[in-house]
C-alpha positions in Angstrom: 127.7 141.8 28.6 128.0 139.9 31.5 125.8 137.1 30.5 127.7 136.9 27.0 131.0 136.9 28.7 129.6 133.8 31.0 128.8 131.7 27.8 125.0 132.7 27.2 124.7 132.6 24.1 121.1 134.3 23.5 122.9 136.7 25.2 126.4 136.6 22.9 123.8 137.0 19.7 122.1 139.9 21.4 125.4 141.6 21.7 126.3 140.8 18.3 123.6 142.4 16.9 123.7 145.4 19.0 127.7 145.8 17.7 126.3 145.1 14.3 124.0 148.2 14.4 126.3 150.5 16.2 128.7 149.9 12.7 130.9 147.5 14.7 131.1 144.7 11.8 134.1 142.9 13.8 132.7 143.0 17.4 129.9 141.4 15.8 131.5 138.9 13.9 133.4 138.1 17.5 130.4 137.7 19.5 128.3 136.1 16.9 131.3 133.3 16.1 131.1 132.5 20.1 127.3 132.5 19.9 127.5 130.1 16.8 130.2 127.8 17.9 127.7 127.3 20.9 124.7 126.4 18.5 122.9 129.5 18.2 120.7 129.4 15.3 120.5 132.9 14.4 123.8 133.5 15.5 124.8 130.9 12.5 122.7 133.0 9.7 123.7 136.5 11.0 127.3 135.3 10.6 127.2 133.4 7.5 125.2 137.0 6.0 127.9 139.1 7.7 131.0 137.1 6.3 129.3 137.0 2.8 129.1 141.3 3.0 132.6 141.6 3.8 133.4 138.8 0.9 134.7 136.0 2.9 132.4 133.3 1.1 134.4 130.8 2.1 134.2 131.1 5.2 130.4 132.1 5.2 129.7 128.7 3.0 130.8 126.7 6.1 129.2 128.6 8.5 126.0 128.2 6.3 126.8 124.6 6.0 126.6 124.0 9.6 123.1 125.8 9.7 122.0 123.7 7.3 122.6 120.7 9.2 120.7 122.4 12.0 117.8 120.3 12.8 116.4 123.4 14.9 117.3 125.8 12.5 113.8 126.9 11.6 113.2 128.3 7.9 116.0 131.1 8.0 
């Protein structure tokens, strides 16, 4: 957590998903907003899923948006 809390955000994903599978659906969303507001790939899909399961499509169609200006983003 340390490296999450110090703005890593391989490590802010990590934690996300960890919160995510422990049935922590807003720690995750927490973590994995940091993680994507930093430019984490995966951090921008896990998100944009997560927001379009608890019906926020909105919100999910920018995130999604932003990924799909990602020229890293590989073919997620």
């Amino acid at each position: 957590m340390q490296a999450a809390d110090s703005g890593n955000t391989d490590a802010m994903h990590n934690l996300g998903t960890f919160l995510f599978r422990q049935g922590d659906s807003a720690g995750a969303r927490t973590w994995w907003t940091r993680a994507a507001t930093g430019g984490h790939t995966f951090a921008l899909s896990a998100l944009a899923q997560l927001l379009d399961q608890l019906r926020e499509r909105a919100e999910a169609a920018c995130w999604r948006s932003r990924l799909a200006r990602d020229e890293n983003a590989p073919g997620i």
